[in-house]
Structures are given as C-alpha cells and as structure tokens.
C-alpha positions in Angstrom: 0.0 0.0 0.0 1.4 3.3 -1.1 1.7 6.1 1.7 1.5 9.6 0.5 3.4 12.0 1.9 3.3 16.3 1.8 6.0 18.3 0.5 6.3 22.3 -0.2 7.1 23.7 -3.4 7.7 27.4 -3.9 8.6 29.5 -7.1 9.7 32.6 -5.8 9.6 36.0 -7.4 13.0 35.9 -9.6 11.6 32.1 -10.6 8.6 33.6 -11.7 9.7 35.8 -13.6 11.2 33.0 -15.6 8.1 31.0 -15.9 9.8 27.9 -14.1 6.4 27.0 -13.1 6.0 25.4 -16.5 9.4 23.9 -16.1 8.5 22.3 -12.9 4.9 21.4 -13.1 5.5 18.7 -16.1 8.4 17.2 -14.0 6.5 17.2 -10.9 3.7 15.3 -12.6 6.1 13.1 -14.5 7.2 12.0 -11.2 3.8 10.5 -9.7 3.2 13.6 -7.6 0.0 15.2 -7.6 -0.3 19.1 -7.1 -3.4 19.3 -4.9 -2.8 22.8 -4.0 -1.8 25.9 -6.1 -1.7 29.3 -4.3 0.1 32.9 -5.2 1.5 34.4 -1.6 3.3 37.7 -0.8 5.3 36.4 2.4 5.0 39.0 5.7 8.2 40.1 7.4 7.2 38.1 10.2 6.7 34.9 8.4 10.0 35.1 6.6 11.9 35.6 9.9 10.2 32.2 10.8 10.3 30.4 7.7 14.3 31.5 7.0 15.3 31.4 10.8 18.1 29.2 10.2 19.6 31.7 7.8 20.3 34.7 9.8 22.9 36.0 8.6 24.6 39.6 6.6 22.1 38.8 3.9 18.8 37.9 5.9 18.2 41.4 6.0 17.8 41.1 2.2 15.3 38.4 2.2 12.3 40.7 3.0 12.9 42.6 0.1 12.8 39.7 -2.3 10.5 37.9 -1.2 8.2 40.4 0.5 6.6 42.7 -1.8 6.5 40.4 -4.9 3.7 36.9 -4.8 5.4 33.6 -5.0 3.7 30.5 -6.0 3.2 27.7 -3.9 2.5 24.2 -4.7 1.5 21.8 -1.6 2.3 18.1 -3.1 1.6 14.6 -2.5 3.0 11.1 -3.4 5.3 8.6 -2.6 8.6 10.1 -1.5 7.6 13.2 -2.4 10.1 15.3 -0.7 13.0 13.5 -1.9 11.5 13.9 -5.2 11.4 17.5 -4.6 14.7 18.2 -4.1 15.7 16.7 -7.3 13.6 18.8 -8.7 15.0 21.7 -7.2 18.5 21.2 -8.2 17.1 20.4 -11.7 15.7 23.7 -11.6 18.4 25.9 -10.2 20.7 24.2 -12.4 18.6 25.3 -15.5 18.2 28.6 -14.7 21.4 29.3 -13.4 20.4 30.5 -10.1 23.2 31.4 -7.7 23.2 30.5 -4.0 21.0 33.5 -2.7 18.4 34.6 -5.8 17.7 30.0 -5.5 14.4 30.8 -8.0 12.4 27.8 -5.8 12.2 26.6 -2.4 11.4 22.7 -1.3 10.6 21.1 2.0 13.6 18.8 3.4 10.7 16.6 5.0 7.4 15.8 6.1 8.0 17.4 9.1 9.2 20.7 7.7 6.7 20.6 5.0 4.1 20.8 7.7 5.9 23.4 10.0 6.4 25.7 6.9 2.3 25.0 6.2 1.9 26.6 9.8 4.0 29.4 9.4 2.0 30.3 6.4 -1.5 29.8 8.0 -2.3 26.8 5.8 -4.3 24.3 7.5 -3.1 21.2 5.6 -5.9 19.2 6.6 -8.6 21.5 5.3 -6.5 21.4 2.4 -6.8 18.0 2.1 -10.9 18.0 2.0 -11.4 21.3 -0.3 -12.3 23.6 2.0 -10.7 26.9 2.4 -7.0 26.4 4.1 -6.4 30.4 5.4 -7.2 30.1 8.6 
C-alpha cells in the first residue's frame, strides 16, 4: 500500500519571472506527484523571519525585500517520497536557470516534518486542504 506523503514547493519571485512553473509542473507530474494545491503568496516580514530562521545571517536582512513585496507560488504536493523527489527537482531547476546561491528561483521542503511546520507558518491548514475547504485560517 502506497503512503502519501506532503511536500512544499515554492517558485519565488525571480523564478517567476522566468516562468519555471511550466518547467517544474510537467516534472512534478512526470514524477507521480499530484499538485493538490496551487496558491500565489506575498510572504510577511514576520513569516519570513520564521520560515528563514536558520539563515540569519549579513544577507537575511535582504530576504524581506525579495521575497516580501513580490507573490510567489506555492504548490502543496503529495505522493510517494515526495520530498526526496522534490529536491531533485529543485536542483534540476536551479541548475537550468542558473540560479546562484541567494536569488535560488524555488524553495522545497527537506521533510514531512518541515513541510508541515512551513504550512503553519504560512496559516495553511493542511488538513482543510486535504478535504477542499478553504485552508487560510
């Protein structure tokens, strides 16, 4: 019996702007996964000080920025080893576009467990997610 698991995709701004959505979506299909949530998000200050807490560092104070005035795109996943699957897909990606180590173009959950802590931090009940109801809380 297959056991699905959660992961976190996000395109951010400077990925957007170089429609890598329609890079990654085919992969991300091609892979078994199933994109069971598509959202567009402008990140708060506060949230990114959460989400990018182990980061603090001379160029955390540039993260707001980037990531704060601009929408992203988020993609909540499922299937079998999805985050592993993920972060194939994100090296794909950032190899592609030639992203350098800061302006990354996309964003994956390690985990399961991060997936879901990430989900908090952006007030996204994942289980009203998962029965198509509306996940802001």
């Amino acid at each position: 019996m297959e056991t699905k698991e959660v992961g976190l995709f996000i395109i951010k701004p400077d990925g957007r702007d170089l429609q890598e959505e329609e890079f990654v979506n085919p992969i991300i299909k091609s892979l078994g996964l199933e994109i069971i949530n598509r959202r567009e998000i402008v990140f708060s200050e506060e949230q990114l000080k959460e989400f990018y807490s182990d980061k603090q560092d001379e160029r955390s104070k540039d993260f707001f920025p980037y990531l704060g005035f601009r929408s992203s795109i988020l993609l909540i996943i499922e299937g079998e080893e999805t985050n592993n699957k993920l972060i194939g897909v994100k090296r794909l990606t950032r190899k592609t576009f030639n992203h350098d180590n800061f302006y990354t173009g996309t964003h994956c959950s390690d985990n399961e467990i991060q997936a879901l802590e990430e989900l908090k931090i952006l007030d996204i009940d994942y289980a009203k997610v998962r029965i198509n109801l509306p996940a802001i809380q």
